[in-house]
C-alpha positions in Angstrom: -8.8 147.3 9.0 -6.8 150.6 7.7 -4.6 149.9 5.4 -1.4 152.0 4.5 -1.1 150.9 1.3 -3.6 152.7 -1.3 -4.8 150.8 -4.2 -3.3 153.5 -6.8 0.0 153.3 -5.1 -0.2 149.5 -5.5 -1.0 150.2 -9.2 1.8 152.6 -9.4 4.5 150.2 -8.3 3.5 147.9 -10.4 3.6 150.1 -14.0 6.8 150.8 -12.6 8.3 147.1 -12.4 6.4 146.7 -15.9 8.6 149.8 -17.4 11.8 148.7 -16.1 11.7 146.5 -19.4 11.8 148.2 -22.2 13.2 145.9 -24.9 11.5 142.2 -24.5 11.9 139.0 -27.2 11.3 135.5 -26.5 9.3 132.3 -27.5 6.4 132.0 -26.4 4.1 128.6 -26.0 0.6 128.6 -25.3 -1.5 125.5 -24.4 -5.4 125.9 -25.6 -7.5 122.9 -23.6 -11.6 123.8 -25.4 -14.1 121.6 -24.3 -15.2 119.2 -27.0 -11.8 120.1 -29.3 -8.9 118.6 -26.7 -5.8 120.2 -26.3 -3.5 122.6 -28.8 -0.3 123.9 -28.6 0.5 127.1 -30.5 4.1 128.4 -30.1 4.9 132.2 -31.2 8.3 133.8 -31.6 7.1 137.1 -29.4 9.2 140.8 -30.1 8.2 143.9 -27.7 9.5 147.5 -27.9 8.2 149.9 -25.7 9.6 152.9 -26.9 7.1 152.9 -29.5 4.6 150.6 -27.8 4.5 148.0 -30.6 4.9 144.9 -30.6 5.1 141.7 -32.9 4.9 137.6 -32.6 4.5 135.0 -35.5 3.6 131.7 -35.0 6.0 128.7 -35.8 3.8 125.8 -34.9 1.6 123.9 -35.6 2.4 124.2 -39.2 -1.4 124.6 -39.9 -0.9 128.4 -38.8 2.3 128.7 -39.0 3.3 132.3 -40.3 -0.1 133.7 -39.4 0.8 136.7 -36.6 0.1 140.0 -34.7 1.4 143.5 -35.1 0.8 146.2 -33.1 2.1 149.7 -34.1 0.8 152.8 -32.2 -2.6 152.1 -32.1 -3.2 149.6 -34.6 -3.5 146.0 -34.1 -3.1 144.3 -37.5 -4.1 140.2 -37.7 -2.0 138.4 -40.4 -2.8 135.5 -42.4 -0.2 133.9 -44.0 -2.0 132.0 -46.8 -3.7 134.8 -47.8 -1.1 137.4 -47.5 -3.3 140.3 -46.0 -3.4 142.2 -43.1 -6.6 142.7 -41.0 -7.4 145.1 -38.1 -8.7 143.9 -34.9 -9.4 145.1 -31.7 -7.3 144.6 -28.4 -10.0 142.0 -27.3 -9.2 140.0 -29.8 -8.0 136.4 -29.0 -4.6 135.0 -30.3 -4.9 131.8 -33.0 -8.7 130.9 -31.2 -7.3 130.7 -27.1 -8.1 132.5 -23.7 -5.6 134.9 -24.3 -6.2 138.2 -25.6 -4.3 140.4 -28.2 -4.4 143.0 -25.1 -2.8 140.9 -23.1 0.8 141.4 -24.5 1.0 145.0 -24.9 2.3 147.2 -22.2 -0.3 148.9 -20.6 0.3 151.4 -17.8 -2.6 150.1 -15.1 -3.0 153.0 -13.8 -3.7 155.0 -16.8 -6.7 152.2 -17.3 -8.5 151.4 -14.5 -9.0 153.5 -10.8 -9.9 151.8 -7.0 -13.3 150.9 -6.9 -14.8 152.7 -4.0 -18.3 152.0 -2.2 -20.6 154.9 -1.2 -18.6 155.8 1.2 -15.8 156.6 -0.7 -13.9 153.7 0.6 -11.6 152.1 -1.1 -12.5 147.6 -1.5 -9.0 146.4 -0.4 -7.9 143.6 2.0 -4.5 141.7 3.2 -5.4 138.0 2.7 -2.8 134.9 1.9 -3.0 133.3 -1.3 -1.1 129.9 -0.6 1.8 130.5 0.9 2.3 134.6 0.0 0.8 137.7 1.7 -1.4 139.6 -0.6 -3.4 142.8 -1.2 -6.4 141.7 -2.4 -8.1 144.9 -4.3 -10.9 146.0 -7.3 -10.2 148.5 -9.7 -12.8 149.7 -12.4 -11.8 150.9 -16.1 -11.7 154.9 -16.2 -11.3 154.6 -19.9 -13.7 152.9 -22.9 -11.0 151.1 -24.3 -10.5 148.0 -22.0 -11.0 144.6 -22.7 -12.6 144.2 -19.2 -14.4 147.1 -17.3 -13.5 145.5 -13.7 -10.8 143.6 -12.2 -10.0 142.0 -8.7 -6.7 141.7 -7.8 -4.3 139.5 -6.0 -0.8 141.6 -5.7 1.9 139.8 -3.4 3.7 142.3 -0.7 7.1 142.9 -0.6 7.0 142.3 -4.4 4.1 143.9 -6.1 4.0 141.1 -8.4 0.2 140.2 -9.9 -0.3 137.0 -8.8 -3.8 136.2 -9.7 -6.7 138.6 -11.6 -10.3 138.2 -12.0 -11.8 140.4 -14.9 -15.7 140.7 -15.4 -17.9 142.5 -17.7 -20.1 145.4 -17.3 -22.5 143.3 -16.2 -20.6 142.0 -13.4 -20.0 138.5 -14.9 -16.9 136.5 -14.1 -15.6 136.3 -17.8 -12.0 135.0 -16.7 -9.3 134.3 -14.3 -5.6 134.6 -14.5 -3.0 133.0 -12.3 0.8 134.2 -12.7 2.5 131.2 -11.6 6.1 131.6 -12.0 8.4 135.1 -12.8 12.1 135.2 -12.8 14.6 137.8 -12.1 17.1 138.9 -15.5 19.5 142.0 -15.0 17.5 142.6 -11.1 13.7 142.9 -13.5 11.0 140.4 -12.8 9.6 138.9 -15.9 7.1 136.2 -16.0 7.8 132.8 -17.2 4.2 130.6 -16.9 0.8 132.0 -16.8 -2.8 130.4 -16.8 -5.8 131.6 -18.5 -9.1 130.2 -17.4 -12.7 131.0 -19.0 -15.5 131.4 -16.4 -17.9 132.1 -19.2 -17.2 128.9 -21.1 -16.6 126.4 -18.2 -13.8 123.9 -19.1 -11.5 126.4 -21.7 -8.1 127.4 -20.6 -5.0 128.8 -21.8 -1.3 128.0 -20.0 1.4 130.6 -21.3 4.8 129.1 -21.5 7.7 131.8 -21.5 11.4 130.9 -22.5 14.5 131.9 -24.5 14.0 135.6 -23.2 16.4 138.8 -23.9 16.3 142.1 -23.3 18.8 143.5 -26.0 18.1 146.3 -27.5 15.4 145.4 -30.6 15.4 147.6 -34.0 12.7 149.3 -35.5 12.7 147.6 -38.4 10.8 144.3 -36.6 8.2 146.0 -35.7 6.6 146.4 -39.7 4.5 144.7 -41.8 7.6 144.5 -44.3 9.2 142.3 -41.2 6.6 140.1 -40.9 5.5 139.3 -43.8 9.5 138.3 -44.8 9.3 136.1 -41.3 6.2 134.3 -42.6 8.0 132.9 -45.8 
């Protein structure tokens, strides 16, 4: 089947929906089910400013971690423990409070500055129009063209019309399936699509999964000042 629609300009279209919000807070819940441990619930007050491509979250419950959060700045991702009062670098692969979702995972990445279409030997480019329930998607694999991912391939389910991700499997170099994602539910604030319930699901460790809860969310305009260790610190008290 040809196809019209090239995987980099799917990509394109949809760094473009992700920068059309600049400014992002909100409180976020996540819902850790580990096999053998039963099920946790983390929430996380959750800043973003993309101007200077930081962002911040502290968590507010359970109280066991409570104050413990995540800062990035530039690039540097800081881990911060509240009973100890210190700061520790980490890596964007780095999980948040023990689940399946990764300290990567709420930066904004452009995805085209990350990964490129995988093509076979023929140069042709692995892309197909399938359903996925009831919506018409590409269906497409991209591989990293930088070191610095937290997977080095990716599969794709990106609904038409829309160019909303609606499901992505990531692997390793190795070409294990290491985890699925399903974007279940966006909504639309001042005409920008901003997702409201995500799933994480480890392949690697059968049974593990993460649901992201997203509520309370504004775009106003966020200072500077949030986005230090000064900040957090002071929201940890």
């Amino acid at each position: 089947m040809i196809h019209a629609v090239g995987v980099n300009h799917i990509l394109q279209e949809i760094d473009k929906r992700m920068s059309q919000v600049s400014d992002f807070s909100a409180k976020v819940a996540l819902t850790q089910q580990k096999v053998g441990q039963g099920v946790k619930n983390f929430e996380t007050l959750f800043f973003r400013r993309d101007e200077g491509d930081e962002f911040l979250m502290v968590t507010t419950a359970p109280q066991s971690e409570k104050g413990n959060g995540y800062l990035r700045t530039g690039n540097n991702f800081w881990m911060y423990r509240q009973n100890t009062r210190t700061f520790q670098h980490i890596n964007r692969d780095e999980s948040i409070n023990g689940t399946d979702t990764k300290a990567g995972d709420f930066e904004r990445k452009k995805t085209t500055e990350l990964y490129k279409p995988y093509v076979d030997a023929n140069n042709k480019e692995d892309i197909a129009e399938e359903m996925l329930g009831n919506k018409k998607v590409w269906k497409f694999t991209v591989v990293a063209k930088v070191r610095d991912v937290t997977y080095p391939k990716q599969v794709y389910w990106v609904e038409q019309g829309t160019f909303l991700q609606l499901k992505v499997q990531s692997y390793s170099l190795s070409g294990t399936l290491m985890q699925t994602a399903y974007f279940l539910k966006y909504t639309q604030i001042e005409g920008k699509y901003i997702l409201l319930k995500g799933m994480f699901i480890d392949e690697f460790e059968k049974g593990n999964k993460t649901v992201l809860d997203i509520s309370g969310v504004s775009l106003k305009k966020l200072s500077p000042k949030i986005f230090t260790k000064a900040y957090l610190e002071n929201l940890s008290k």
